[in-house]
Structure formats: C-alpha cells, structure tokens
C-alpha positions as CSV (number, residue, x, y, z in Angstrom):
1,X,147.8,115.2,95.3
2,X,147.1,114.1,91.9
3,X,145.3,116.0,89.4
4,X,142.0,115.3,88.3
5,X,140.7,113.5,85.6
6,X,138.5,114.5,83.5
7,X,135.4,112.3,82.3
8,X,134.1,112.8,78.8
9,X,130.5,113.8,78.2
10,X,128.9,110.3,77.1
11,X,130.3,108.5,80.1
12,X,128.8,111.7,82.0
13,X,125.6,111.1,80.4
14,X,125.5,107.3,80.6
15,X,126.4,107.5,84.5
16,X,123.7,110.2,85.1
17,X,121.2,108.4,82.6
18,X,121.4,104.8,84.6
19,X,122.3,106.4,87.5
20,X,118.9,107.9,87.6
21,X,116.5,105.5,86.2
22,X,118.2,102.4,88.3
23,X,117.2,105.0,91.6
24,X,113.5,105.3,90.1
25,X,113.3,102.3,89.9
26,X,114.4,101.3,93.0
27,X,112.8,104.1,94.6
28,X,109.6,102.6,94.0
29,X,110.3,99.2,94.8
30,X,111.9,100.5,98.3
31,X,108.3,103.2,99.3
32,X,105.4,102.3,96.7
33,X,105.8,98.3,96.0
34,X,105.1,98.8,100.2
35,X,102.5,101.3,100.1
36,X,100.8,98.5,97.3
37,X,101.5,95.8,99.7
38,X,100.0,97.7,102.9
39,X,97.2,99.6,101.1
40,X,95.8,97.2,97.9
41,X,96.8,93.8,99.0
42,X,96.2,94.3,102.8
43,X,99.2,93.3,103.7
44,X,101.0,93.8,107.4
45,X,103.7,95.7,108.2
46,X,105.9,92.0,109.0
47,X,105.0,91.1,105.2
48,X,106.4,94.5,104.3
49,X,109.9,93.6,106.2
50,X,109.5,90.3,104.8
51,X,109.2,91.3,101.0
52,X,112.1,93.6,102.0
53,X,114.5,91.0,103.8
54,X,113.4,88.4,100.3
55,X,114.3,90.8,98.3
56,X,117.8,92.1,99.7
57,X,118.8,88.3,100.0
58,X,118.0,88.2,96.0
59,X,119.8,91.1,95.5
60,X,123.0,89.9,97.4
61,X,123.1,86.7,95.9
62,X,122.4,87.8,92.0
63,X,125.2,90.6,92.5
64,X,127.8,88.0,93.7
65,X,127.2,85.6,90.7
66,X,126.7,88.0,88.0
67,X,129.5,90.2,88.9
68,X,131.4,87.3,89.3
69,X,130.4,86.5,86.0
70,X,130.6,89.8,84.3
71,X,134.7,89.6,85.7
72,X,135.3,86.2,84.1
73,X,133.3,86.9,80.2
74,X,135.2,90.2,80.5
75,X,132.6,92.3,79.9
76,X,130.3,95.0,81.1
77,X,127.8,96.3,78.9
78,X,125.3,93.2,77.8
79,X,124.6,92.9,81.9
80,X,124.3,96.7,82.0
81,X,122.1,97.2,79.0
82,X,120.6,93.7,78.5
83,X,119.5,93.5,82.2
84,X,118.1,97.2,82.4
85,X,115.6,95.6,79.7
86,X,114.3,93.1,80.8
87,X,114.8,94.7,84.3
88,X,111.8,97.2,83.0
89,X,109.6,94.0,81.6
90,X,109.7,92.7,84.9
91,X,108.5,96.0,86.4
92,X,105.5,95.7,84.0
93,X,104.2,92.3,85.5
94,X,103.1,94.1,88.5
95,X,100.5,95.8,86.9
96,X,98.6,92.8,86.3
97,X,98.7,91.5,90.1
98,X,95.7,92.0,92.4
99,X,93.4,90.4,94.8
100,X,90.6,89.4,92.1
101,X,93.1,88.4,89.2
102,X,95.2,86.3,91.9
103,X,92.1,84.9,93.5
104,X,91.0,83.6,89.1
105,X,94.5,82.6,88.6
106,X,94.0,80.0,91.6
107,X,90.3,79.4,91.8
108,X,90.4,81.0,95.2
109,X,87.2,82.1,97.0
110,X,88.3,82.9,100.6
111,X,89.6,86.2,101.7
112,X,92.4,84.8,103.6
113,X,93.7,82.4,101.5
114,X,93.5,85.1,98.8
115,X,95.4,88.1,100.1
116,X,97.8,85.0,101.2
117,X,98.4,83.7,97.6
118,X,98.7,87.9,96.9
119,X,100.9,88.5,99.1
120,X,103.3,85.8,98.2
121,X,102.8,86.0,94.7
122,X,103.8,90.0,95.2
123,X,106.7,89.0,97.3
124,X,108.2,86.3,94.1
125,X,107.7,89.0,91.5
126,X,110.0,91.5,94.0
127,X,112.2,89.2,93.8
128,X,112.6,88.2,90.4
129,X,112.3,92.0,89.2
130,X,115.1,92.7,91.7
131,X,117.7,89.9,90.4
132,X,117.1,91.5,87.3
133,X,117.6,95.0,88.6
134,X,120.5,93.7,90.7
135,X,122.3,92.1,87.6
136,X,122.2,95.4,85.7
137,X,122.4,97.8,88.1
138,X,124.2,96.7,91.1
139,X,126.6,94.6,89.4
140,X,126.9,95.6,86.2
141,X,126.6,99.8,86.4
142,X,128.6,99.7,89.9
143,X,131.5,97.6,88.2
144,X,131.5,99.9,85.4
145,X,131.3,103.2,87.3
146,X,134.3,101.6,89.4
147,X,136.3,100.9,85.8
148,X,135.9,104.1,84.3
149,X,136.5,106.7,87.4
150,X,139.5,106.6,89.5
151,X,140.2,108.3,93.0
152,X,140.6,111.5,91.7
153,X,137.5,112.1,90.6
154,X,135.2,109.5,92.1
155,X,134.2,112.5,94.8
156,X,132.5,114.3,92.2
157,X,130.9,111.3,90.7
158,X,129.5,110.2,93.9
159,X,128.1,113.2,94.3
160,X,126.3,113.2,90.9
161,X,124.9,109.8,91.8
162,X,123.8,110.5,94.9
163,X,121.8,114.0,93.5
164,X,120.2,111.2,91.2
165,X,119.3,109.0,94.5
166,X,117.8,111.9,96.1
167,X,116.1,113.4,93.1
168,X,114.6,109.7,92.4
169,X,113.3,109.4,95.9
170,X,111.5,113.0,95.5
171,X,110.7,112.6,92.2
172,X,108.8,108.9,93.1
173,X,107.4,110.0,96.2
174,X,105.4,113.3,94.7
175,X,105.0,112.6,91.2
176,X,104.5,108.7,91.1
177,X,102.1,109.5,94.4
178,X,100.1,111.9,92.0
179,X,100.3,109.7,89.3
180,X,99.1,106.6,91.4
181,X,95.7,108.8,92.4
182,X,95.1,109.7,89.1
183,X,95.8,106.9,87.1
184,X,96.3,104.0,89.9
185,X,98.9,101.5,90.3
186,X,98.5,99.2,87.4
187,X,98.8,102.3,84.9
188,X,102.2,103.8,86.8
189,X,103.9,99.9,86.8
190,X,103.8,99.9,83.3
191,X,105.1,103.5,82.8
192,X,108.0,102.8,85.0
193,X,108.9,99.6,83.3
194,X,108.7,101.0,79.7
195,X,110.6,103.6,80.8
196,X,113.5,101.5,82.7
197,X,113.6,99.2,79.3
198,X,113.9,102.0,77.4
199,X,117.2,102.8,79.2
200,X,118.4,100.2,78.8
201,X,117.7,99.9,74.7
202,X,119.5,103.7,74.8
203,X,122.7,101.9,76.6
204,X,123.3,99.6,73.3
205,X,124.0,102.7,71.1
206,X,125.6,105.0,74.0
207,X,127.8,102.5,76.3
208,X,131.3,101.8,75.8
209,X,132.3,98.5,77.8
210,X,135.1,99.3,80.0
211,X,136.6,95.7,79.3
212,X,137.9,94.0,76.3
213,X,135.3,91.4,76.1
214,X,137.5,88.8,75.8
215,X,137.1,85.8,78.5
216,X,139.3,85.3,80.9
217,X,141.0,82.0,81.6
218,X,140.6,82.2,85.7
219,X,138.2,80.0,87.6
220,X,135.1,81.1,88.0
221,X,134.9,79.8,91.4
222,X,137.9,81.5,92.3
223,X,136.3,84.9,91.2
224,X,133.6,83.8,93.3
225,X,134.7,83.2,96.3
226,X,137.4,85.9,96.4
227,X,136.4,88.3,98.4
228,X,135.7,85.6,101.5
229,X,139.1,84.3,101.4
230,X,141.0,85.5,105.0
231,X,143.9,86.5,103.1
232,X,142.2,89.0,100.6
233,X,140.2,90.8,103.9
234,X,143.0,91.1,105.3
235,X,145.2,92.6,102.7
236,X,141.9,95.1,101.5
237,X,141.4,95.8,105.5
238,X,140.4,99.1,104.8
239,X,138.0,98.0,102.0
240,X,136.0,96.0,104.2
241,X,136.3,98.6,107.2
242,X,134.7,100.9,105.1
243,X,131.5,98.3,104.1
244,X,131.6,97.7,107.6
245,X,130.4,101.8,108.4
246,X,128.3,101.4,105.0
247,X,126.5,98.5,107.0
248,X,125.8,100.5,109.7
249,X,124.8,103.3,107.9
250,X,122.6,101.8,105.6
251,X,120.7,99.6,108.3
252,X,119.5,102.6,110.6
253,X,118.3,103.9,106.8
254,X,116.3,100.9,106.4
255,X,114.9,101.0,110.2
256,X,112.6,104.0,109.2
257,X,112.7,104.1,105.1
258,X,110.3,101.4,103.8
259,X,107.9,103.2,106.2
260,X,108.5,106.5,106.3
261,X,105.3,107.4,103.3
262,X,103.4,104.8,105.4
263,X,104.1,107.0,108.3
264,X,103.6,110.4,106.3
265,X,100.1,109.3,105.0
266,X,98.6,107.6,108.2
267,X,100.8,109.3,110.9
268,X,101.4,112.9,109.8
269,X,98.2,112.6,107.7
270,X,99.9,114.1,104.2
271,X,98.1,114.0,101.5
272,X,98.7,115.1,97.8
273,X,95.0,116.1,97.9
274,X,95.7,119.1,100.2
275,X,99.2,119.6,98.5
276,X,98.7,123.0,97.5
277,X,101.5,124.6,94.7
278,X,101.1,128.3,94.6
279,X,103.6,130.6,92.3
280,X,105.4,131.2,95.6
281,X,105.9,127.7,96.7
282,X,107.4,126.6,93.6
283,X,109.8,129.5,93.3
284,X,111.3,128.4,96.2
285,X,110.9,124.7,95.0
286,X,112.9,125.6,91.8
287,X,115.7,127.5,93.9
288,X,115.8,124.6,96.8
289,X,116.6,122.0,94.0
290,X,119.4,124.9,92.5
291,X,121.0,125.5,96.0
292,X,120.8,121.5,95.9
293,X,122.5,120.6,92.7
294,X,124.7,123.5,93.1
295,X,125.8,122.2,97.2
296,X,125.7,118.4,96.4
297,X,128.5,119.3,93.2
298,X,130.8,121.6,95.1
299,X,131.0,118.7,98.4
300,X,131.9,116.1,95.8
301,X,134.7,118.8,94.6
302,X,135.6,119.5,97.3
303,X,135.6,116.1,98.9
304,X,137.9,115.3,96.1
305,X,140.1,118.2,96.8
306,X,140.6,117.9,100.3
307,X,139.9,114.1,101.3
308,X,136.9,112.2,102.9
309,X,138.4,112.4,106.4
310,X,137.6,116.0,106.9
311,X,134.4,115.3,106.3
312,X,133.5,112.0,107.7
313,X,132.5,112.7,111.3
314,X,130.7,115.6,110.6
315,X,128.1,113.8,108.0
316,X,127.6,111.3,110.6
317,X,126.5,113.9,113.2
318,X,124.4,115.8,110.5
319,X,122.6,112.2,109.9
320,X,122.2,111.3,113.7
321,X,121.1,114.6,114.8
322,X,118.7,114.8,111.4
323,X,117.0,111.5,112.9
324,X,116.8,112.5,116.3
325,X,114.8,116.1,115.2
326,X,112.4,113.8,113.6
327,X,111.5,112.3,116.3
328,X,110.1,115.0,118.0
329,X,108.7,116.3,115.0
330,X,104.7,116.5,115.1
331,X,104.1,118.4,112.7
332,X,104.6,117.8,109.0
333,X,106.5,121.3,107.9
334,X,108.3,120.4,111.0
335,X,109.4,116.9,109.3
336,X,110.1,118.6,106.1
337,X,112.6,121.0,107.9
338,X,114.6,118.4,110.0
339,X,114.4,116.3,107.2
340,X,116.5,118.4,105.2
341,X,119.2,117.9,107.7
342,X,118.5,114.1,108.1
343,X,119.1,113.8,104.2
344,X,122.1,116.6,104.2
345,X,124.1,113.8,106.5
346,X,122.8,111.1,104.6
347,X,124.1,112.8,101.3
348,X,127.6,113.1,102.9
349,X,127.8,109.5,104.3
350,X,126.3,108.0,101.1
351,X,129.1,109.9,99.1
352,X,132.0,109.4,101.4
353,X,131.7,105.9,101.8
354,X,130.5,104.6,98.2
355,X,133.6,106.7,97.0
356,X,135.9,104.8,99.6
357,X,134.7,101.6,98.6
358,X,135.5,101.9,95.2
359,X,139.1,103.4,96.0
360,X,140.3,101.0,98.1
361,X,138.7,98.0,94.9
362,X,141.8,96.3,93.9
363,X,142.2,97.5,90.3
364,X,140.3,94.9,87.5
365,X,138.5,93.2,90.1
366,X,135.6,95.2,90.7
367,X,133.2,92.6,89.4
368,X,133.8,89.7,91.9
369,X,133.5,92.6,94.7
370,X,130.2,93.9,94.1
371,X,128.5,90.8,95.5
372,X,130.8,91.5,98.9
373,X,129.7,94.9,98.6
374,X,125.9,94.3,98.6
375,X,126.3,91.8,101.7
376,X,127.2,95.2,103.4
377,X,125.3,97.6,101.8
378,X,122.0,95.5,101.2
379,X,121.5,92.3,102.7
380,X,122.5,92.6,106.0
381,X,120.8,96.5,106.3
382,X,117.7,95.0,104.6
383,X,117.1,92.1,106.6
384,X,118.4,93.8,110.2
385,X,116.7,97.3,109.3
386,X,113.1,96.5,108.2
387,X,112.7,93.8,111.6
388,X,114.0,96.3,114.0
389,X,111.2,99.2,112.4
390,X,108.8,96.5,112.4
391,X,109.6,95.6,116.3
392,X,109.4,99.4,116.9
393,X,106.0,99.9,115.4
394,X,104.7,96.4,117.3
395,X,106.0,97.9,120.4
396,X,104.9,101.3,120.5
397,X,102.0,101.7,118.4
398,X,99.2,102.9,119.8
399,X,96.8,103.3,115.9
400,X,95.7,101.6,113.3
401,X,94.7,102.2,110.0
402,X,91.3,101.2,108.5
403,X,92.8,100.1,104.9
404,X,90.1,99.8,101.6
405,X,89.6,95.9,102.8
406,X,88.2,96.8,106.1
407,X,91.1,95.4,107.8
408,X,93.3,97.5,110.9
409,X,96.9,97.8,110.0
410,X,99.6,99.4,112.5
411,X,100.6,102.9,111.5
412,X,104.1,103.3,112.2
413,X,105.3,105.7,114.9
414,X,108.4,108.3,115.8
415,X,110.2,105.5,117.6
416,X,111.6,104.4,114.5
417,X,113.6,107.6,113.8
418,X,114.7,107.0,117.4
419,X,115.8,103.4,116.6
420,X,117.6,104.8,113.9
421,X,119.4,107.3,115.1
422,X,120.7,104.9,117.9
423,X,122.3,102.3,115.3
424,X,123.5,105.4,112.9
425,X,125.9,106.2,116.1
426,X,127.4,102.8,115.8
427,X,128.8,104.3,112.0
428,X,131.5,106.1,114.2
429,X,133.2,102.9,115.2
430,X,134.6,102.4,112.1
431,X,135.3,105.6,110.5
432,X,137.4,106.3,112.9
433,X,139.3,103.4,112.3
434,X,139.5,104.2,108.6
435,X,140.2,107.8,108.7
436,X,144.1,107.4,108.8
437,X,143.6,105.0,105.7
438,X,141.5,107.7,103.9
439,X,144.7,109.9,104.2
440,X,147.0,107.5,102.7
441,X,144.9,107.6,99.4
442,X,147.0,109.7,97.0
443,X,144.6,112.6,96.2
444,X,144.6,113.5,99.9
C-alpha cells in the first residue's frame, strides 16, 4: 500500500470550485431545461428524451475532439477556464427563448408550428451550451483532475466531487425551484450563466495547468482515434470493463432522472408552495447535510484505504434496492426516505467507478480518453436511458397533466424506478469481472 498524497489547498479549492459550479450547471440542464421544455414550451415527454439523446451525442462528440485536442496543444487550463466562460454566456441565451419571441423571430402565427420552431430552437441552444460545457468541464476539468491526483488519493477526491454532484442536484432542485416561482425562468438563466462565467474568469488567476503547454509533435488523428484501436482495449481491458459498469450504471440513472421533478410535481404533487421550513425541520436539515459531508469524506478515505472491491457490490445493492423502495413509494416523505438509500448507492457507485476509470488511464493520456469515457458514461446512458423512461411512461400511464397552454401531457409513473432498478442489476456483470483487477492497483 502506498501512502497518500497530499493535495495542496488551491488545487483543493479549484477541484471543489469547478467541481461544483460544472454540477449546477448541469444540474439544471439535466431537471429544469426539462421542466421548461414540458411546462413553458408545451413540449412532450419524447421531445424531453430527444433534447436529452441531442444533447449527450454533443457532449460525446465535443469531449473526444477537444480532449483530443487539449492532449496534442499540451495544455489544460484555456479549455478549462476559457470554455467555463463562454460555457455561462451560453447559459444566458436561454433566457431570451419563448413561445412569443420565437413565434416574432419567424413571423409565425400558428400554435403548432410555433411550439415546433420552440421546441427545436430549445433543443440547438442545449446543444451548443453543452459543447461548450463539455469542452470545459468534461474534457478539460476531468483531464486535469486525472493529471493532478493519482490512485492514492483519487478515493477521497471522488468523494468530494461526488458531495458537489449531490449538493448541486439539491441545491438546483429547491433553490433554483424557489427562485423559478419567484422570479421565473428568464431571470434564473441569467443568474446561472453569470455565475458559471464567473468561474471560469476566477480559474485564469487560480489554475495551474497540469501540462507544459508546449505542443506535442504526435498526430492529432492518432490521439483521436486511440482509444478505438483493438490493441489499446485490449491492453487497458480493465479500463474499459470499468466504463462498461459506468454504462450500466449511468443508463438506469437516466431511465428515471430527467423525470423524476416532473414526477414529483404532477405525480406526488410536491410543491414548494406547501414546503413548510420550521426551526425544527431545518435543524435536522443542517445536521443531515453534516452526517452527509462527514459520511461521503470518511467512504472516500476509506475507499482509499482499503480498496474499491470491498465495496463494490454492496453500492450496487444499496442503488437497486433504493430504486425498487421507490417504486412502491406513494407517499412523498416515503420517497424522500427511500431516496436517501437510492442516492447512498448511487454515491458509492458514482465514486468507485469514476475513481477506477481514472486509475487504470494510461499516464499522460488522459485527454484523448475523456471522449471514450463520455461514450460510456453519457451517450450511450443518455440516448438508451431517456427512451426506455419515455416507453415506460407511454405504456403505463394512466394521467395527464393540464400544462399553462391547455394542452394534456403524460405524468410519468413508478414504473420507471422499476425499469431502473432492472438495468442497475446488469452493473454486477462487470464488477465482478473487475474486482480482481481493482486488487492489483497498488494502494490495495
């Protein structure tokens, strides 16, 4: 077992700072650019998993090139920073997009051909905001959180990013919610995008690059195409056994997640209006997030300490179970409970795999393998997840939703958590298979 290494405060702050903002941000493209789509454009739930399949191809495809690229200049930090700037412009555009100003822009009259042009003129924007969020933080802040950890601490800083991922997706869901009825979508957009761009001016000033910034003489094609070549899978087998689990993993997520507010709203009927905070309440709030911090921090320790097999199979029960409790759950405290153990698994699975991933990245290449990595972790959960919700919800439900256009919507339904739970057994398959290779790492 090798000792750890210790990470110096700015890197600390830099991983937690992009860490963090790159989650809000995607937090809210992944639950509120839906709920915009399905409640102020009047958009279905199949233009929902399109927007999302569009949007994971983007990402895929803008992570492969620009890591790629970000490999052969050498360099780091002007994806990282640059892109989380314009990254937050991009953000900001949205706030100008609605039925009327869609309907000027083309000199449209009818309804239909309206929310049409919306519609697709929402699901272009996703897009280009998320090649711009997938330059910066996919490629660029993945690469460089690969560069600057190794395997004896990359426990801990998994951990740490995945508090951030769970902190942004509460954070977004109650705050941005409130924030949406008080001061409506337009309003937040721009907040978030400010905000986002302002992270990214802060990384000029507080990011080292992790390379030397001076361009390598290799082909670029060659650092693109790497990771497909037979030889490389083969000689990183346990590499791609390990995006192969993340696939898995991260499709049964995306089965249920771009729905599950949709389904809190309309099926559960939540509502911030009847969100009441008393002094007790948010005492135990306050010590939730502690026991939170506090747990999350210790698993990364002690994931680095004693090695990701020992916990491997018991995350992915945690998870499966989790999703199965939710489907019986009719009542929204109910939800909230089982929840907690949904997202406990989800935690451990989310830090066990992302920290294998980059362990088992050949050393100096971690730029031409983000791409690979977001075929696995994003375009193929993405496109499979969303469809297999939306063929759920087709097939089992039984309401609709009157939205503020007058138009019925399917609410989602249970089934989803079901569906879920079904693919999240297939991540056994290849944990199993990679167990033995998460021994042979030499902190274990």
């Amino acid at each position: 077992m090798s000792s750890t290494k210790k990470l110096g405060g700015l890197l600390w702050f830099n991983i937690i700072l992009f860490g963090f903002i790159g989650q809000v941000a995607w937090a809210v493209e992944n639950i509120y650019f839906n709920t915009f789509l399905f409640d102020k454009i009047g958009a279905t739930h199949e233009k929902i998993s399109l927007m999302v399949s569009a949007s994971a191809v983007t990402a895929m495809v803008t992570t492969l090139i620009m890591g790629a690229l970000s490999d052969k200049l050498n360099r780091r930090k002007l994806f990282l920073s640059g892109g989380y700037i314009i990254w937050g412009l991009s953000v900001c555009v949205f706030a100008f997009i609605s039925r009327e100003s869609i309907g000027r822009l083309f000199g449209l009259t009818d309804t239909v051909a309206i929310v049409a042009a919306t519609v697709s003129v929402v699901i272009i924007m996703d897009c280009v905001m998320t090649f711009f969020g997938s330059t910066s933080n996919d490629a660029a802040f993945n690469a460089w959180v690969t560069d600057v950890t190794d395997v004896s601490n990359r426990g801990s800083v998994e951990s740490v990013l995945a508090l951030m991922s769970v902190f942004a997706t509460v954070i977004v869901s109650v705050v941005f919610g409130l924030l949406v009825d008080v001061a409506g979508y337009s309003a937040c957009f721009i907040g978030l995008g400010l905000l986002v761009t302002v992270c990214g001016v802060a990384g000029l000033f507080t990011v080292k690059d992790s390379l030397s910034g001076e361009k390598k003489q290799e082909s670029y094609w060659k650092n693109l195409t790497y990771g497909f070549r037979p030889a490389v899978i083969k000689e990183n087998k346990p590499l791609y056994i390990s995006l192969a689990a993340t696939a898995v993993f991260t499709t049964a997520v995306q089965v249920f997640m771009p729905y599950i507010f949709i389904y809190l709203q309309h099926y559960l009927n939540f509502s911030f209006d009847n969100l009441k905070i008393t002094p007790v309440a948010a005492v135990v709030a306050v010590a939730a997030v502690g026991l939170l911090v506090t747990g999350m921090v210790m698993l990364g320790k002690m994931i680095d300490k004693l090695g990701k097999s020992r916990f491997a199979m018991l995350s992915v029960g945690l998870f499966v179970i989790g999703l199965i409790c939710l489907f019986f759950a009719k009542r929204l405290g109910t939800f909230g409970l089982f929840a907690v153990l949904m997202f406990a698994g989800y935690g451990l699975l989310t830090i066990i795999l992302n920290a294998s991933i980059r362990d088992f990245t050949p050393e100096g290449m971690a730029g031409r393998f983000q791409g690979i990595r977001m075929i696995f972790m994003v375009l193929i959960p993405m496109v499979v997840g969303p469809k297999v919700g939306s063929l759920v919800i087709s097939a089992f439900s039984d309401a609709t939703y009157l939205n503020e256009y007058n138009e019925l919507v399917e609410i989602p339904v249970p089934h989803i958590y079901l569906a879920a739970a079904i693919i999240g057994l297939f991540v056994l398959i290849p944990v199993i298979f990679v167990r033995k290779d998460f021994k042979k790492v030499n902190f274990n």
